[in-house]
C-alpha positions as CSV (number, residue, x, y, z in Angstrom):
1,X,127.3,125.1,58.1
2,X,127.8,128.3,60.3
3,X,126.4,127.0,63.0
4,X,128.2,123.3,62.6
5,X,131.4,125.1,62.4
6,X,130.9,126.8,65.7
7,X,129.2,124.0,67.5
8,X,133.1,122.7,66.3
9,X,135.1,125.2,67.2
10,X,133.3,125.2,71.0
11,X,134.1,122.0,71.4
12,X,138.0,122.9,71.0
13,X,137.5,125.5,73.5
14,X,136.1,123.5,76.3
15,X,139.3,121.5,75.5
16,X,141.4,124.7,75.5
17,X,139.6,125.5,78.8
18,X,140.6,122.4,80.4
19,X,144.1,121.7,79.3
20,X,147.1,122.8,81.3
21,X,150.2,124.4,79.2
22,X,152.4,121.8,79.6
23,X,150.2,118.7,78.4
24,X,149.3,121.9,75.6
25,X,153.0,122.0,74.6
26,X,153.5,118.6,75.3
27,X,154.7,116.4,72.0
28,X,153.7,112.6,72.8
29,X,155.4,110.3,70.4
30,X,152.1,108.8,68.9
31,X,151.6,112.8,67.2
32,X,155.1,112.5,65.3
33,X,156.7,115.1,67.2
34,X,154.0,117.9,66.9
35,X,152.1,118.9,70.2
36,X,148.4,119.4,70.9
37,X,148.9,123.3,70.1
38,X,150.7,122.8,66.5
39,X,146.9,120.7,66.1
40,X,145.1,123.6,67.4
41,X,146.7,126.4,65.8
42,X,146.6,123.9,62.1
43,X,142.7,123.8,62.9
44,X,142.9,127.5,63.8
45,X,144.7,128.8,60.7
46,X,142.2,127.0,58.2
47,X,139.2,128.8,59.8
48,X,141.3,132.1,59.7
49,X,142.4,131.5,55.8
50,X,138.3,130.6,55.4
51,X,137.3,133.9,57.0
52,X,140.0,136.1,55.5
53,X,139.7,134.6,51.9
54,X,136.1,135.0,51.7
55,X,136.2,138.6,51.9
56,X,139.3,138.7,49.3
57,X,137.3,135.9,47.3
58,X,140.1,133.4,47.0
59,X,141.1,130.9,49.8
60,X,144.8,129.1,50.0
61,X,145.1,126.9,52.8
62,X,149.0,126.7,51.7
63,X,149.4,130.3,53.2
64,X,148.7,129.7,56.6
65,X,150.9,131.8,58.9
66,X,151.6,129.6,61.4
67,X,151.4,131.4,64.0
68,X,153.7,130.3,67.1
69,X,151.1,132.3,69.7
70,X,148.2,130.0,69.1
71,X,150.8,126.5,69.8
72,X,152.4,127.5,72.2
73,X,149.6,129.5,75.1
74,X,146.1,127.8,75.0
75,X,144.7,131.4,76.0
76,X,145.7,132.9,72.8
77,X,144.2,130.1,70.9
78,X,140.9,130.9,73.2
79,X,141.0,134.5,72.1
80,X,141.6,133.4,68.6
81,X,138.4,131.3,69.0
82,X,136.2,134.0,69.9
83,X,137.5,136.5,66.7
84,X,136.7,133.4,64.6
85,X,133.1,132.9,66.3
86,X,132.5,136.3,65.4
87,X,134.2,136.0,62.1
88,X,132.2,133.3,60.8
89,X,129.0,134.7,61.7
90,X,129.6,137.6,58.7
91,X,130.2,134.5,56.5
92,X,127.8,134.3,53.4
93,X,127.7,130.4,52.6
94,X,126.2,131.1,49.1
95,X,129.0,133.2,48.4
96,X,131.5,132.1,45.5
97,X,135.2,132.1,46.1
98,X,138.2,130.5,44.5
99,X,140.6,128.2,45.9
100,X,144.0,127.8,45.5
101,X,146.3,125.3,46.3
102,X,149.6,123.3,45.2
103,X,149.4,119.8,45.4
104,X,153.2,118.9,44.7
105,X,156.2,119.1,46.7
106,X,158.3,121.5,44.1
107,X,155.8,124.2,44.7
108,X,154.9,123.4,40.6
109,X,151.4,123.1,40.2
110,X,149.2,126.0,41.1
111,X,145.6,124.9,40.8
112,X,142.5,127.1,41.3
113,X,139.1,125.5,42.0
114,X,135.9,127.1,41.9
115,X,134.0,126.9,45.6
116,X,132.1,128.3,47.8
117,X,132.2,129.9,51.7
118,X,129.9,126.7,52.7
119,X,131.6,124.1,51.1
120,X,134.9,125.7,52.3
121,X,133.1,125.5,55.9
122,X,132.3,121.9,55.6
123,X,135.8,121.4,54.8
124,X,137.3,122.8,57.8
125,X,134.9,121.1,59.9
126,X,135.9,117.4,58.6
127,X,139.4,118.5,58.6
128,X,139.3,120.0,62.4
129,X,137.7,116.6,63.1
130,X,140.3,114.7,61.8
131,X,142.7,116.6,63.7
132,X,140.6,116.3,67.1
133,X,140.7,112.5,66.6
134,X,144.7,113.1,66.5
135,X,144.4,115.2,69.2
136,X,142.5,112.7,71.1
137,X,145.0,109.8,70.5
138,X,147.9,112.4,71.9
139,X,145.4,113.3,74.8
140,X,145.1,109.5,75.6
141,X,148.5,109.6,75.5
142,X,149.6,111.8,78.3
143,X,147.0,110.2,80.7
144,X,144.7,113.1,79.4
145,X,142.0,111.8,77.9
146,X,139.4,112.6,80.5
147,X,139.8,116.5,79.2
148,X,137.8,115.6,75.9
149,X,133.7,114.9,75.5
150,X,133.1,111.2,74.1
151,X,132.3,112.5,70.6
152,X,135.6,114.9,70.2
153,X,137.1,113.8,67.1
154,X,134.6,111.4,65.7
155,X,132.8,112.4,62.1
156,X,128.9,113.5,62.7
157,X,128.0,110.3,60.1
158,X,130.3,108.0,62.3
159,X,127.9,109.1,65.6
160,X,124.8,108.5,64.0
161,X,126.0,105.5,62.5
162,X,127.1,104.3,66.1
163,X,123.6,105.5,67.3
164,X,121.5,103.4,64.9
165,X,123.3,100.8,65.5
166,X,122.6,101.2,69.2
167,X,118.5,101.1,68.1
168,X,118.6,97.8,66.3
């Protein structure tokens, strides 16, 4: 999963590499009013919580920081990038950690769920793909889409699906 999860987060470099600030801070109407950078810095902040939590052995997604830096300057989120590369590769997959998370709206129902560093990678992976795919549709709508690879934001199972259907 290490190496998935990087593959992953290159992929939203090249796009950081490529994107100007404004089309960065840019909030197109099909993303609800959040820009490319709130996606980035959302997909940022779960990898950080991943890293962070696996060293204190419990992970909360809720706690992200939110940090206004990585939204708002696409070089920030690139430097972010690279402590995260490094990050991950001190990741033990095997490694058993709890997660925590409220699934209610009151903030009244702390649950803690037994996991584990990989399946917490895998989890950041689908989830940063799902937010790619959103990134994507807001790319496509600025006249932008040319900045992302053909595969940005499509699920791994949804490309080989698309390849064997190719081969028939």
């Amino acid at each position: 999963m290490k190496t998935v999860s990087k593959e992953n987060l290159y992929q939203l470099k090249e796009l950081l590499q490529a994107i100007d600030k404004q089309h960065y801070m840019d909030k197109p109407e099909v993303l609800s009013g959040a820009s490319i950078g709130q996606h980035i810095r959302h997909i940022l902040e779960f990898y950080l919580l991943l890293v962070s939590g696996s060293f204190s052995g419990t992970i909360s997604y809720d706690k992200r920081e939110r940090d206004v830096r990585i939204e708002g300057d696409p070089e920030f989120a690139i430097k972010t990038i690279d402590r995260l590369l490094i990050g991950i590769d001190t990741l033990d997959e095997n490694l058993q950690v709890n997660l925590e998370a409220d699934y209610s709206v009151s903030r009244a129902s702390q649950n803690l769920f037994s996991s584990s560093v990989g399946r917490e990678l895998a989890y950041c992976i689908e989830h940063s793909i799902h937010h790619q795919a959103l990134i994507k549709a807001g790319l496509i709508a600025l006249g932008s889409e040319n900045l992302s690879k053909e595969h940005f934001g499509v699920a791994y199972s949804t490309i080989r699906y698309r390849k064997d259907q190719c081969a028939q």
